[in-house]
C-alpha positions, 0 to 999 in steps of 0.5 A, spaced: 409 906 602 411 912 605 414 918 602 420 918 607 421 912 605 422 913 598 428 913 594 431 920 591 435 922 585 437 928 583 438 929 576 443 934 574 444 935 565 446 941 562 443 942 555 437 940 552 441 934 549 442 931 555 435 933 558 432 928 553 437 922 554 435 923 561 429 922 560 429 916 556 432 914 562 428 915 567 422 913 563 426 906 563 427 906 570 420 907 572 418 902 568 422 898 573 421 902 580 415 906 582 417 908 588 422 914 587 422 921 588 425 926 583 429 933 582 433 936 577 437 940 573 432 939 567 429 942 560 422 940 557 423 932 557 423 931 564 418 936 566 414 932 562 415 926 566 413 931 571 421 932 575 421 939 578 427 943 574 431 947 580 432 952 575 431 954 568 436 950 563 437 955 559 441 959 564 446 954 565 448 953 556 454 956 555 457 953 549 463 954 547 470 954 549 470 962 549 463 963 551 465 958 558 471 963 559 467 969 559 461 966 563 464 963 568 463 966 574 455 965 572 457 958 571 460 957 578 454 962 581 450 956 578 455 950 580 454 953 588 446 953 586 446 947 584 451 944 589 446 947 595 439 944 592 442 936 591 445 937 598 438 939 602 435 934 598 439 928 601 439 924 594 441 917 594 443 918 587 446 923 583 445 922 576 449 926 572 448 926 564 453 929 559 455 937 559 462 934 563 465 941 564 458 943 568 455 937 570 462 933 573 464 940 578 457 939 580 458 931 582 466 932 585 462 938 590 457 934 592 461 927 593 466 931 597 461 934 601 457 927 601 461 921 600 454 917 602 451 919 595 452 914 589 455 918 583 452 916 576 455 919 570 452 917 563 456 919 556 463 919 558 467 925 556 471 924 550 478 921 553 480 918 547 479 925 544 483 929 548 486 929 556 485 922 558 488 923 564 481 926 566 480 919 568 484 919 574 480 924 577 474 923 574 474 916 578 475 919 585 468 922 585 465 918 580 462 911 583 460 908 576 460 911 570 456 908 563 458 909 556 456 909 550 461 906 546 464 900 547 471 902 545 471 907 550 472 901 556 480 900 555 480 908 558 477 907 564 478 899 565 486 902 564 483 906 571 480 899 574 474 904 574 467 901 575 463 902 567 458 900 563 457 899 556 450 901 554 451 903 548 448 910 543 441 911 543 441 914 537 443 905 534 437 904 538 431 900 534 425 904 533 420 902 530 416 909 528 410 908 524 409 910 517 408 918 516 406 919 508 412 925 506 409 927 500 405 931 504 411 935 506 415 933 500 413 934 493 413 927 490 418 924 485 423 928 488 430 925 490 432 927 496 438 930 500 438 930 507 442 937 509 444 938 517 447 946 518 448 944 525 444 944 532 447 951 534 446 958 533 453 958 532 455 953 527 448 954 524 450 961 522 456 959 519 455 952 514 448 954 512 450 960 507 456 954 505 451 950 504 447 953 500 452 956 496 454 949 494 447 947 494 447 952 487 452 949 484 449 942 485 443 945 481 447 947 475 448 938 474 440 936 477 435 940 478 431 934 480 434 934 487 430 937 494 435 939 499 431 938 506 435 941 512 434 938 518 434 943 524 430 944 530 424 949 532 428 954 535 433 955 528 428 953 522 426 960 521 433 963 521 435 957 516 429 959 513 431 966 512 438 964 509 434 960 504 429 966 503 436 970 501 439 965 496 432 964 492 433 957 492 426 954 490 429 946 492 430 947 499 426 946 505 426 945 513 423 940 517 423 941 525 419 935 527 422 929 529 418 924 527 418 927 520 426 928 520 427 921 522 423 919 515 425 924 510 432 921 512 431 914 511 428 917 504 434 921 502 440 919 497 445 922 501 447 926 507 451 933 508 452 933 515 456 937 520 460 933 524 457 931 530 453 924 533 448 925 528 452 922 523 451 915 527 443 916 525 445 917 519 449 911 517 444 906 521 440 909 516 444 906 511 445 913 508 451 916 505 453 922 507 460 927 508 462 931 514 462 938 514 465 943 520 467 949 521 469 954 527 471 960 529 479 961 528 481 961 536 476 955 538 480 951 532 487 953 535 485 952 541 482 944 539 487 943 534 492 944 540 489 939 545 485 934 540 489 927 539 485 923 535 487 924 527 479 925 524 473 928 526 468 923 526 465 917 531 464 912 525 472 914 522 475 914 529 473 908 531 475 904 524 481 908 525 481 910 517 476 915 513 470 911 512 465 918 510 469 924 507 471 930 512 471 937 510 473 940 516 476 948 517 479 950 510 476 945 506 470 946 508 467 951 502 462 950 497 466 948 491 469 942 495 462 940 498 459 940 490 465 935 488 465 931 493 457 930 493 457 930 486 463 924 487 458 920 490 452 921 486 456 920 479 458 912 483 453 908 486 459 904 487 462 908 492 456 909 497 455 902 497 462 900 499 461 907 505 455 904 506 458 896 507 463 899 512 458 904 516 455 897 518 460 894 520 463 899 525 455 899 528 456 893 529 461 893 533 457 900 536 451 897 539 449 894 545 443 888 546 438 892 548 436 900 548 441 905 551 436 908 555 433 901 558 441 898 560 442 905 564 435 904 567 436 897 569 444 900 572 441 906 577 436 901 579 441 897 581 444 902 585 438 904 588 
């Protein structure tokens, strides 16, 4: 067939989080339909599939309230940028993913621009945390939106806006192959999954907290190895931090392969409070949630978030399922009793974990997030 026949769809993303999901995507939607031309807004995972970046990635990851502030006449030089490209590339399908505060400027542009082009947007903004009144706007330029978790629908059928529950990649059923972690851990060692954070900033804050209950924790089991999980851009800064507190019971891991088994190993997880928390309860791991930010980004959240917790498997159970230690409370003293808490009384990590599960239950979609949002750009096509 030829080229100018061929289908196109821009990919816009806008950190590496939402590079990896698109790419699970379009790896999907390969498996469906070949005869498809691609450009993007992208990192590694889709270079990998052979997509050209119009850009680096890196320049347009500002994160944070504050640093959005003082970056956005950077981010609005990128949005015209990225606007230009989408526009001379004549796309069927912009398919944008996550970083809404970047990626939904660039869709609102472009279907005002060009109404023609089929909008796609997968991971919805969190409306049911902060101002769902965005789904009034959202609609306008949006032609079809896909969700990760089920109960998210209610806002945007509210809105008769065209959705789609696809469900959380991370509830996805993976069948990894077995790695031998004694190689990594040493053997007979209970483990304690640790997550300091993805981001420089959260990793800088909770490792120094965390250690320092991690010492405490030592003066009641020595027998515990305390694995951090981290990516390879920040497991040398976490490594320093250990360095620094003379722990001889830690360790970092970057490769996620291993991650995903020294977790399914552990006995317990101490977590900042994020979507990883899903990986960890399909796991069936009890864990805590940890999260501390800078005073005016609290402020600022405190002001605008309308939902009482933290964390996705409370929030959607309504109720505190896994402990949060969130701002003040989260310091070394209260991360050691509330560990400590769980693993003097077997009991209460098993009852954590009886109703995580009943909460991913109501998460899941039948087939994988990937392979459901493929099949939903195919349709469009």
């Amino acid at each position: 067939m030829e080229a100018s026949k061929m289908k196109k769809i821009f990919i816009v993303t806008g950190e590496a989080s939402g590079d990896k999901l698109a790419s699970s995507v379009i790896s999907n939607l390969n498996k469906l339909n070949s005869n498809i031309e691609y450009l993007s807004v992208g990192g590694e995972n889709l270079k990998k599939l052979g997509i050209k970046s119009i850009y680096d990635l890196k320049e347009i990851t500002y994160l944070g309230f504050t640093n959005v502030i003082f970056n956005i006449l950077k981010i609005k030089k990128k949005i015209n940028e990225t606007v230009e490209a989408i526009e001379n590339f004549q796309p069927d399908i912009l398919f944008t993913v996550d970083s809404p505060d970047f990626t939904l400027r660039v869709a609102e542009r472009v279907k005002k621009n060009n109404p023609n082009i089929k909008t796609i947007h997968y991971v919805a903004p969190q409306v049911w945390v902060w101002r769902e009144g965005r789904v009034k706007k959202i609609k306008k330029f949006i032609d079809h939106i896909l969700l990760l978790f089920n109960f998210e629908k209610t806002y945007f059928d509210k809105e008769d806006m065209s959705n789609e529950f696809v469900g959380h990649p991370l509830l996805d059923n993976k069948d990894d192959k077995a790695i031998d972690i004694n190689q990594v851990i040493g053997k007979n060692k209970a483990l304690i999954s640790v997550f300091p954070g993805s981001r420089k900033s959260e990793i800088e804050v909770l490792t120094p907290i965390l250690l320092e209950s991690i010492k405490l924790l030592n003066e009641s089991n020595k027998d515990i190895t305390y694995v951090f999980h981290s990516t390879k851009e920040y497991s040398s800064s976490i490594q320093t931090h250990i360095s620094k507190s003379e722990l001889i019971n830690c360790e970092v891991i970057s490769d996620d392969k291993i991650k995903s088994h020294i977790l399914r190993k552990s006995i317990f997880a101490i977590a900042k409070s994020g979507t990883v928390s899903l990986e960890i309860s399909n796991f069936k791991i009890p864990s805590i949630i940890l999260y501390k930010m800078n005073f005016i980004n609290f402020l600022i959240v405190k002001m605008l978030v309308k939902t009482k917790f933290a964390n996705i498997i409370n929030i959607a159970a309504k109720k505190e399922i896994i402990p949060e230690l969130l701002q003040g409370e989260c310091n070394p003293k209260n991360i050691f009793s509330k560990t400590i808490y769980f693993l003097d009384n077997p009991e209460r990590m098993e009852e954590q974990i009886r109703e995580t599960q009943l909460i991913l239950k109501s998460l899941k979609s039948a087939n994988s997030s990937a392979y459901q949002a493929g099949l939903s750009l195919n349709k469009f096509l």
